[in-house]
GUVOMAR-947835 format. One record per atom (N, C-alpha, C): residue number from 1; residue in one letter; atom name; x negated, y, z. Coordinates in steps of 0.02 Angstrom, whole numbers, always signed. Atoms other than C-alpha are relative to their C-alpha. Layout:
<marses>
     n   res   atom        u        v        w
   NUM     A     CA        X        Y        Z
...
</marses>
This chain:
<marses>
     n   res   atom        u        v        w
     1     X      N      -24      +38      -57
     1     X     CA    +1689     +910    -2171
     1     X      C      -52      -51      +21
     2     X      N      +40      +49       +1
     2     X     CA    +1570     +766    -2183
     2     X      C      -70      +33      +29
     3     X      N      +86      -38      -45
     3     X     CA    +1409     +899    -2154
     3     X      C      +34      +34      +69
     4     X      N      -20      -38      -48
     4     X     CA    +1503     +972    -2027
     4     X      C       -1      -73      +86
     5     X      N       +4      +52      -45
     5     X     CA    +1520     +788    -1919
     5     X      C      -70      -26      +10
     6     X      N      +53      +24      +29
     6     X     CA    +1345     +741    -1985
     6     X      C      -53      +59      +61
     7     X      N      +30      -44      -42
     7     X     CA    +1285     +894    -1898
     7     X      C      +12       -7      +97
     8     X      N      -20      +20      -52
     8     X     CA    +1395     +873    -1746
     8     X      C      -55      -50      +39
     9     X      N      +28      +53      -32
     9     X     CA    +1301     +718    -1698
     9     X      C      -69       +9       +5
    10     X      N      +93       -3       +8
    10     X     CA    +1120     +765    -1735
    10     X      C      +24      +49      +61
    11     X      N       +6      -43      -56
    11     X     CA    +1169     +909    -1600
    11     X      C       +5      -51      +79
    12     X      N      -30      +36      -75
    12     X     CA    +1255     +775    -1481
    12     X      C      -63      -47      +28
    13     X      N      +67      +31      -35
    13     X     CA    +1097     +663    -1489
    13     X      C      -54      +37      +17
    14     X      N      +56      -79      -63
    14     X     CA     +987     +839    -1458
    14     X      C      +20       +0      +62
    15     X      N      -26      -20      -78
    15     X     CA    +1088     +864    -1312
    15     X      C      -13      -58      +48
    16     X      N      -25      +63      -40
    16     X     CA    +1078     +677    -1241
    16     X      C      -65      -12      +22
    17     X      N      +42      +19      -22
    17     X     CA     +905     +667    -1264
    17     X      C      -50      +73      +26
    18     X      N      +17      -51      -32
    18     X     CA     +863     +833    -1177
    18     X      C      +33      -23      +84
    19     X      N      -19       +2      -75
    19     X     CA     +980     +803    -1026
    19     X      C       -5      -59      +39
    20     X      N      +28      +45      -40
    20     X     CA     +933     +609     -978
    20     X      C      -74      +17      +23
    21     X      N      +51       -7      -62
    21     X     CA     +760     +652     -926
    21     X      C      +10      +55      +27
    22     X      N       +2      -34      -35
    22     X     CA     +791     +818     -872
    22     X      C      +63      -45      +76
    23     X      N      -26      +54      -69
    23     X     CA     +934     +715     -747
    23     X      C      -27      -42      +43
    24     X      N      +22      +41      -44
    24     X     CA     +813     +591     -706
    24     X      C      -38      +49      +35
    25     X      N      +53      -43      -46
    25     X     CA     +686     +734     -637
    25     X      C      +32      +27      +43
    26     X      N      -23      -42      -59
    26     X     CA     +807     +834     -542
    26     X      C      +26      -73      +39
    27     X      N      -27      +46      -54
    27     X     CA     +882     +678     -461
    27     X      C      -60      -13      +60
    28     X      N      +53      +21      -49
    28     X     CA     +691     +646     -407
    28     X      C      -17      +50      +48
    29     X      N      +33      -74      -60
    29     X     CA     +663     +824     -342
    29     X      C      +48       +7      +53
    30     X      N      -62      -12      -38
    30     X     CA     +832     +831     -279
    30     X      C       +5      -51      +79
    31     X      N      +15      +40      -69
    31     X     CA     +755     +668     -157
    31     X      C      -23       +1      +49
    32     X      N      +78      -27      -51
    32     X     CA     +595     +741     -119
    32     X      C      +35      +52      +51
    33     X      N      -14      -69      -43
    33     X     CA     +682     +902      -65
    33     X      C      +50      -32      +51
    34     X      N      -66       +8      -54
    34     X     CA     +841     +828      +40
    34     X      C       -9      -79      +17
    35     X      N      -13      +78      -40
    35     X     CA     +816     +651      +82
    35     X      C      -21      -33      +46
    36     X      N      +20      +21      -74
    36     X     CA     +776     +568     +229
    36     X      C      -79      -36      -13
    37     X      N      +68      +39       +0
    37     X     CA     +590     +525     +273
    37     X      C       -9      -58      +39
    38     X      N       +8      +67      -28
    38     X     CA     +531     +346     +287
    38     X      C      -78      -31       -2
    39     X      N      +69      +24      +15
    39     X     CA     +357     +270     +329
    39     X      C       -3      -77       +8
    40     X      N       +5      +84       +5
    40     X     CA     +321      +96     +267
    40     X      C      -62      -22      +17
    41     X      N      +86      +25      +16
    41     X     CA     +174       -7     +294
    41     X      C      -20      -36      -73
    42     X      N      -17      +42      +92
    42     X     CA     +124      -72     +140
    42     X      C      -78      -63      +21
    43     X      N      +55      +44      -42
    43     X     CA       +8     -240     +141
    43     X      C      -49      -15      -54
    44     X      N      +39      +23      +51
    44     X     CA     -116     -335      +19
    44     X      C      +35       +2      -66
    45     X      N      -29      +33      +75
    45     X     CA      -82     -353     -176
    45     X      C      -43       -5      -44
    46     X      N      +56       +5      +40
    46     X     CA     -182     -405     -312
    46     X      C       +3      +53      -68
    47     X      N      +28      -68      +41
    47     X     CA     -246     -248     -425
    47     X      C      +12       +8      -63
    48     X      N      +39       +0      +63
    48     X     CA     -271     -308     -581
    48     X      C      +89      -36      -32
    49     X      N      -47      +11      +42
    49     X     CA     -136     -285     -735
    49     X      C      -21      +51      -46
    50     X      N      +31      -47      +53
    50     X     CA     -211     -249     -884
    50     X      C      +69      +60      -36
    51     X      N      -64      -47      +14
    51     X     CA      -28     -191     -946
    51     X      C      +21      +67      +21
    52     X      N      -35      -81      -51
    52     X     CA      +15      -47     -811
    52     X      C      -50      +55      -15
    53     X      N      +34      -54      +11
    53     X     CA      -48     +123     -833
    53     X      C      -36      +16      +59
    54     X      N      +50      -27      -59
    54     X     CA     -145     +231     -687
    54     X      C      +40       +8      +40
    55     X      N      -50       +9      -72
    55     X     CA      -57     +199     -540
    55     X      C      -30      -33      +43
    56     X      N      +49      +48      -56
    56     X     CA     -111     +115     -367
    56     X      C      +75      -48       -2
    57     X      N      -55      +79       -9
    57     X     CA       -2      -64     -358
    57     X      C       -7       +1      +57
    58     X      N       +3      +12      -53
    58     X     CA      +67      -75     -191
    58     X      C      +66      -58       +3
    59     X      N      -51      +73      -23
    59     X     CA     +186     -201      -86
    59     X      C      -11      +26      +72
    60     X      N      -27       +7      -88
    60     X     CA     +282     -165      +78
    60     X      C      +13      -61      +23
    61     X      N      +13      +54      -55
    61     X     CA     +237     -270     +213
    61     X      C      +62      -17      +10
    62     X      N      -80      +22      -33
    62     X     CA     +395     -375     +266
    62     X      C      +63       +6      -52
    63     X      N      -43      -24      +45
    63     X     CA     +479     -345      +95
    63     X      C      +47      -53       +0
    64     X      N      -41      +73       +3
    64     X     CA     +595     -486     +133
    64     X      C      +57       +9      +78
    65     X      N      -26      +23      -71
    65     X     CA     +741     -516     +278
    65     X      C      +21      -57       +4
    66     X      N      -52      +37      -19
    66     X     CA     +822     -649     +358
    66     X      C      +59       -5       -3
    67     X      N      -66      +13      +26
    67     X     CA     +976     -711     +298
    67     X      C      +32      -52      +37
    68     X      N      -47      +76       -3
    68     X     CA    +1124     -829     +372
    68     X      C      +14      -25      -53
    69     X      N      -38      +69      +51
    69     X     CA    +1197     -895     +212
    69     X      C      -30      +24      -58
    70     X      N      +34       +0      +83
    70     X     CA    +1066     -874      +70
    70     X      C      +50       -6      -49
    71     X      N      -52      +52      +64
    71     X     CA    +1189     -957      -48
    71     X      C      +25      +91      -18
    72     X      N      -15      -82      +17
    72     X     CA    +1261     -739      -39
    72     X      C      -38      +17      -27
    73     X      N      +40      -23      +34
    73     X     CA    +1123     -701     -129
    73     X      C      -32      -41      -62
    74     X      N       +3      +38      +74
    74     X     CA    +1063     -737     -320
    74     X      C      -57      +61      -26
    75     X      N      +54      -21      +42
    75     X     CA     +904     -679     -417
    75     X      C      +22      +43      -41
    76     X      N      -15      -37      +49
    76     X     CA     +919     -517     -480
    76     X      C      +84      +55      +43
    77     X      N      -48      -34      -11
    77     X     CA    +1068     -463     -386
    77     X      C       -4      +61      +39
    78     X      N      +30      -58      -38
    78     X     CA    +1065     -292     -320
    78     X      C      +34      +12      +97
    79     X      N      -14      -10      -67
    79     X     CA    +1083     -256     -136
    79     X      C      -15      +61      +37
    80     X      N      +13      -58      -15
    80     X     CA    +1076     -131       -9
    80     X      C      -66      -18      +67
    81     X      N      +29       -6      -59
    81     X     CA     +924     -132     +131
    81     X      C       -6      +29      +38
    82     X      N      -29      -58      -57
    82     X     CA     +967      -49     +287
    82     X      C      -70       -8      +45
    83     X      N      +73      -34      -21
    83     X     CA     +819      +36     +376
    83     X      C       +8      +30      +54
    84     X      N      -25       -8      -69
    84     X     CA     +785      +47     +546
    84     X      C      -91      +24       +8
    85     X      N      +59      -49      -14
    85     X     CA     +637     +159     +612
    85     X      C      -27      -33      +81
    86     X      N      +41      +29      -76
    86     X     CA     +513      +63     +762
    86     X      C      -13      +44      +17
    87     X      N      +33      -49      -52
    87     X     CA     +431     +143     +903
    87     X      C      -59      +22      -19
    88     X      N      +50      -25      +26
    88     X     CA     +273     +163     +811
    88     X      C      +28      +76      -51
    89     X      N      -24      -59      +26
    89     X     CA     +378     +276     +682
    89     X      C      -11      -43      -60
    90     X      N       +0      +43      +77
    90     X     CA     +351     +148     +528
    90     X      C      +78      -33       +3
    91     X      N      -46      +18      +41
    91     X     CA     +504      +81     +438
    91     X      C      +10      -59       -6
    92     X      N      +12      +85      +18
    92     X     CA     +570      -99     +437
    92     X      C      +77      -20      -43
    93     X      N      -57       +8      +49
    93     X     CA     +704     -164     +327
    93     X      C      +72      -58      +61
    94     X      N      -60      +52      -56
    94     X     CA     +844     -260     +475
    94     X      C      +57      -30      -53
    95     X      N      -35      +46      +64
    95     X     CA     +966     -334     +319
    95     X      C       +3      +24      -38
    96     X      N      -13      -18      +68
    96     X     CA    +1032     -340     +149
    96     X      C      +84      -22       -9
    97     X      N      -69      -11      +10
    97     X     CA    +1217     -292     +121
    97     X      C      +11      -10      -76
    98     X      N       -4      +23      +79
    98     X     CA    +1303     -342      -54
    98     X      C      +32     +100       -2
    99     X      N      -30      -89      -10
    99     X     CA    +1424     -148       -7
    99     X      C      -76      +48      +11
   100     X      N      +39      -76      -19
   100     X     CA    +1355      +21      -12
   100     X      C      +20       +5      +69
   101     X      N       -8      -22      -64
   101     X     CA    +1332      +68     +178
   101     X      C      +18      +76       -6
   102     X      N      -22      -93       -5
   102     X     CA    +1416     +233     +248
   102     X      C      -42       -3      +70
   103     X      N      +31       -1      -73
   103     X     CA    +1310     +294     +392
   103     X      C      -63      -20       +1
   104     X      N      +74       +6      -30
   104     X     CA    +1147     +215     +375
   104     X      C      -25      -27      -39
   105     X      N      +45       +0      +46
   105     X     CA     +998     +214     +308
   105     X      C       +5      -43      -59
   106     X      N      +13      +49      +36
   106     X     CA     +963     +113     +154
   106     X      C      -31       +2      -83
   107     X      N      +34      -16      +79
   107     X     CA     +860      +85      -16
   107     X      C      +40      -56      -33
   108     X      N       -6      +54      +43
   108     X     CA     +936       +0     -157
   108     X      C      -54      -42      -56
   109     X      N      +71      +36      +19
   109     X     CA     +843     -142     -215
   109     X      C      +21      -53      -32
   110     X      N      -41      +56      +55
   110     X     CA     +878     -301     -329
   110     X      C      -43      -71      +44
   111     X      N      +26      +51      -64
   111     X     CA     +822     -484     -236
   111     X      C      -34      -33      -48
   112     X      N      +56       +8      +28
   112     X     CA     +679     -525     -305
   112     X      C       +3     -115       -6
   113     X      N      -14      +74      -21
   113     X     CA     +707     -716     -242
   113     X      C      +29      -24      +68
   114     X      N      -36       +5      -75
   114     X     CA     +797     -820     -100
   114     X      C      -38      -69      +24
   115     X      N      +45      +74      -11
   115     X     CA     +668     -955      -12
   115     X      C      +18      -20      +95
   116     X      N      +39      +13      -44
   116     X     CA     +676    -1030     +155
   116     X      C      +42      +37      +56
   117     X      N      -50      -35      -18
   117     X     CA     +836     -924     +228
   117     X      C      -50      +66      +14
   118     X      N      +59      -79       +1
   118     X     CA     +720     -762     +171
   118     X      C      +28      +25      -74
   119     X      N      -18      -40      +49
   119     X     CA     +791     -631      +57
   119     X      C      -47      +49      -39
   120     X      N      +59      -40      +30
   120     X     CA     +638     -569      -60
   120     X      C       +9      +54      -38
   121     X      N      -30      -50      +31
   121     X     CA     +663     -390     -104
   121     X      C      -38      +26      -39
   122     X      N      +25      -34      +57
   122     X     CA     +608     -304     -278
   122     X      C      +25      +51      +21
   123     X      N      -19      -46      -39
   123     X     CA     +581     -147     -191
   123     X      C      -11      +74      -57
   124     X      N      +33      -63      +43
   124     X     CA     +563      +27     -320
   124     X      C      -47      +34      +30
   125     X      N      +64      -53      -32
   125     X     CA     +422      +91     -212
   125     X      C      -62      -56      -19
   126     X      N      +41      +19      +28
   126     X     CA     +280       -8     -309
   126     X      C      -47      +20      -13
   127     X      N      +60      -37      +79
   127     X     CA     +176     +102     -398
   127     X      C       -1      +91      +40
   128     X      N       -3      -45       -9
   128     X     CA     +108     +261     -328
   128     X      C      -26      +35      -67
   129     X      N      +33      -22      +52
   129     X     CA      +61     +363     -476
   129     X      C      -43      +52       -8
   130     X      N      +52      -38      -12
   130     X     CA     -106     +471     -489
   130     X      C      -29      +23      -54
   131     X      N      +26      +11      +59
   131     X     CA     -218     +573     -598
   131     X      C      -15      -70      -40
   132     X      N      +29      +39      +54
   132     X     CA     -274     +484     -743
   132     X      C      -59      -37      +24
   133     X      N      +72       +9      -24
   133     X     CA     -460     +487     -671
   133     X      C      -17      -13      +51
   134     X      N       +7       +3      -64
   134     X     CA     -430     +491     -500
   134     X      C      +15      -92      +37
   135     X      N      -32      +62       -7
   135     X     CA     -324     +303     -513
   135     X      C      -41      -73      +15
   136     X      N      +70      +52      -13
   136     X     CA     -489     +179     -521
   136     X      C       +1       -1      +75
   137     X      N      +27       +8      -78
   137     X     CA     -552     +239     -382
   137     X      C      +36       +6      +71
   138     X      N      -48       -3      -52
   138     X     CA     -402     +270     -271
   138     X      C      +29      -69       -3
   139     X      N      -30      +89      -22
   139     X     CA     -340      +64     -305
   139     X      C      -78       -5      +14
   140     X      N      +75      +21      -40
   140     X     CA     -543      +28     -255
   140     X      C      +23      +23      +71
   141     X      N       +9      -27      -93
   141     X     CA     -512     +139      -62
   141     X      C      +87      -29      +17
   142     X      N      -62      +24      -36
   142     X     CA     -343      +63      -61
   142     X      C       -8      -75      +20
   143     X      N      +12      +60      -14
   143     X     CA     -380     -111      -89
   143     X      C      -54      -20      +52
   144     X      N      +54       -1      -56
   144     X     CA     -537      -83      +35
   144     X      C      +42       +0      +71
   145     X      N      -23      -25      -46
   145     X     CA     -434      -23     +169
   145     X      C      +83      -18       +4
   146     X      N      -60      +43      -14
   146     X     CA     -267     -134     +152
   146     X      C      -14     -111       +9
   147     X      N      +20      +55       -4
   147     X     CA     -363     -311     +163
   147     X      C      +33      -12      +63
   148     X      N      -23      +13      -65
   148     X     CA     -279     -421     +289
   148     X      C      -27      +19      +82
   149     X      N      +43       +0      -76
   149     X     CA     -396     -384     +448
   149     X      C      -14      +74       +1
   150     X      N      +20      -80      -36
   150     X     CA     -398     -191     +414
   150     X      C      +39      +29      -65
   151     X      N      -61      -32      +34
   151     X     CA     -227     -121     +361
   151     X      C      +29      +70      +30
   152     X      N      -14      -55       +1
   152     X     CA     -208      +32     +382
   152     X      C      +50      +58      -39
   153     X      N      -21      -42      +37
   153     X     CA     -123     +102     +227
   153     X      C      +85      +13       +8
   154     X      N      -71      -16      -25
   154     X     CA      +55     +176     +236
   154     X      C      +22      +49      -65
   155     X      N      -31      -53      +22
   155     X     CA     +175     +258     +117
   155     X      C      +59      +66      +24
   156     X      N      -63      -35      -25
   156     X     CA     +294     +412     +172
   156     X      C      +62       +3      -74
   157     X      N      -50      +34      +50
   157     X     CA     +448     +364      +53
   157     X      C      +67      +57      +14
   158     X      N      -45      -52       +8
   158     X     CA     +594     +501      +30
   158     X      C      +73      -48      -16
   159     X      N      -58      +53       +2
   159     X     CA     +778     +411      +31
   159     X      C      +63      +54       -4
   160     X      N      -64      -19       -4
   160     X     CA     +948     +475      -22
   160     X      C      +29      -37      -43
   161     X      N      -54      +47      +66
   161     X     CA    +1095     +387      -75
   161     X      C       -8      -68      -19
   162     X      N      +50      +63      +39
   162     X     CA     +969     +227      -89
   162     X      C      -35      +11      -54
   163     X      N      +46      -37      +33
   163     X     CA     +863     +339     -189
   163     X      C      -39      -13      +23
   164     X      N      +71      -17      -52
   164     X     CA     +675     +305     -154
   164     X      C      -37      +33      -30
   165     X      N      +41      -39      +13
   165     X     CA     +558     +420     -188
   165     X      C      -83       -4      +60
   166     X      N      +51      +18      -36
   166     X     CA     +372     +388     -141
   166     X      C      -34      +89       +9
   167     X      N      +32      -80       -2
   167     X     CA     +307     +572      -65
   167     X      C      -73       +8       +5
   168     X      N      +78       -5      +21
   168     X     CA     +120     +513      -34
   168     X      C      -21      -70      +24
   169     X      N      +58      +44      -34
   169     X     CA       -5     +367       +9
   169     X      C      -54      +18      +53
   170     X      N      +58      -34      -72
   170     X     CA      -99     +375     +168
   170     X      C      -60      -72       -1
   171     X      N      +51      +61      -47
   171     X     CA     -243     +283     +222
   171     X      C      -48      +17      +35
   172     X      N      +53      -10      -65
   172     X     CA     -305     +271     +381
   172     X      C      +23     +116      +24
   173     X      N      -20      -26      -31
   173     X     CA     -190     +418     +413
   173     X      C      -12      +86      -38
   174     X      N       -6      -81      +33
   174     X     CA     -248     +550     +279
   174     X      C      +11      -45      -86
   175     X      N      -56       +2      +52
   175     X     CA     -171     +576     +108
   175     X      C      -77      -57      -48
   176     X      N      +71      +45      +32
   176     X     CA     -270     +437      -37
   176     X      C      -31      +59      -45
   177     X      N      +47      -66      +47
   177     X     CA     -317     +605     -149
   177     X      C      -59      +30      +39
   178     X      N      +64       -2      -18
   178     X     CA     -425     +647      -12
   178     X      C      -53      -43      +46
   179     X      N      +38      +57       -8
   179     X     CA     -473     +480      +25
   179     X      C      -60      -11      -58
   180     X      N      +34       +1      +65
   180     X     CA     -553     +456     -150
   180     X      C      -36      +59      -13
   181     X      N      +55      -52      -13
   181     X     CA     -641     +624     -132
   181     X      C      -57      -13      +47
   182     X      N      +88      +16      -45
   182     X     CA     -754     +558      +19
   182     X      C      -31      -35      -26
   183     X      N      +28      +35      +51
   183     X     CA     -766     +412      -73
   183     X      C      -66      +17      -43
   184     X      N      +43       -4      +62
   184     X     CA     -838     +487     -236
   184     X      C      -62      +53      +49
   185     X      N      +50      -43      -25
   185     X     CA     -947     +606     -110
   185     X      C      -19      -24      +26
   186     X      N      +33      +29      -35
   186     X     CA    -1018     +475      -24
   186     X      C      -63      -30      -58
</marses>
């Protein structure tokens, strides 16, 4: 009886730790493939964290809205940002709801801070992630080419449910994998 429960559980924690990441992957594919496309601008950020692995560190421009009664909002609390598409075709964030919205757009996001009747959003689209080898030199043509006076760079961002999913990095309008190829061929 005792090997028989003993066993039980070594199967139940096989099973648990097989189907949380396989869940987290299909939820991501399940974004890429069906979720609504969104293009952000993304703006300056500083590069350097010895901690993080090979990834390019980014930051959407405007990651913040206007608020009437700050005091509704608290560090850390999660919210919804509802997403409204300009005439250029880039992505801007118009508020932050405490409810899940029915009907329209939105990423969930946690509030990073509240300053100044400005709602600072901790957005999950941060971190694009890249080869291993390719990562150097793609934060070098990003940080070149997102400096205040020549911003160019843009992510296309995948959304369901307030799912975000980052689908690529552009700059200057082509993808950064074959940005960092002229690069290294120059």
């Amino acid at each position: 009886m005792k090997n028989r429960l003993i066993v039980g559980l070594f199967l139940a924690v096989c099973l648990i730790q097989v189907v949380t990441p396989l869940s987290m992957i299909i939820k991501r594919e399940n974004t890429l493939n069906n979720g609504q496309q969104f293009k952000f601008k993304t703006a300056p950020v500083d590069p350097y964290d010895a901690f993080r692995g090979r990834y390019v560190a980014l930051r959407i421009e405007n990651d913040y809205l206007p608020v009437a009664d700050q005091k509704e909002f608290i560090k850390g609390q999660t919210v919804y940002a509802l997403i409204n598409v300009d005439d250029q075709g880039f992505a801007a964030f118009t508020a932050a709801v405490t409810q899940r919205p029915k009907g329209k757009p939105y990423i969930k996001a946690k509030v990073r801070y509240v300053s100044q009747g400005k709602v600072y959003l901790d957005l999950p689209i941060d971190r694009y992630y890249m080869e291993e080898k390719a990562a150097p030199a793609a934060e070098r043509v990003y940080r070149q080419r997102s400096r205040r006076n020549k911003q160019d760079a843009y992510v296309i961002v995948k959304i369901k449910d307030g799912f975000a999913v980052i689908e690529g990095l552009y700059i200057a309008g082509q993808r950064i994998e074959d940005a960092v190829k002229q690069d290294i061929e120059k």
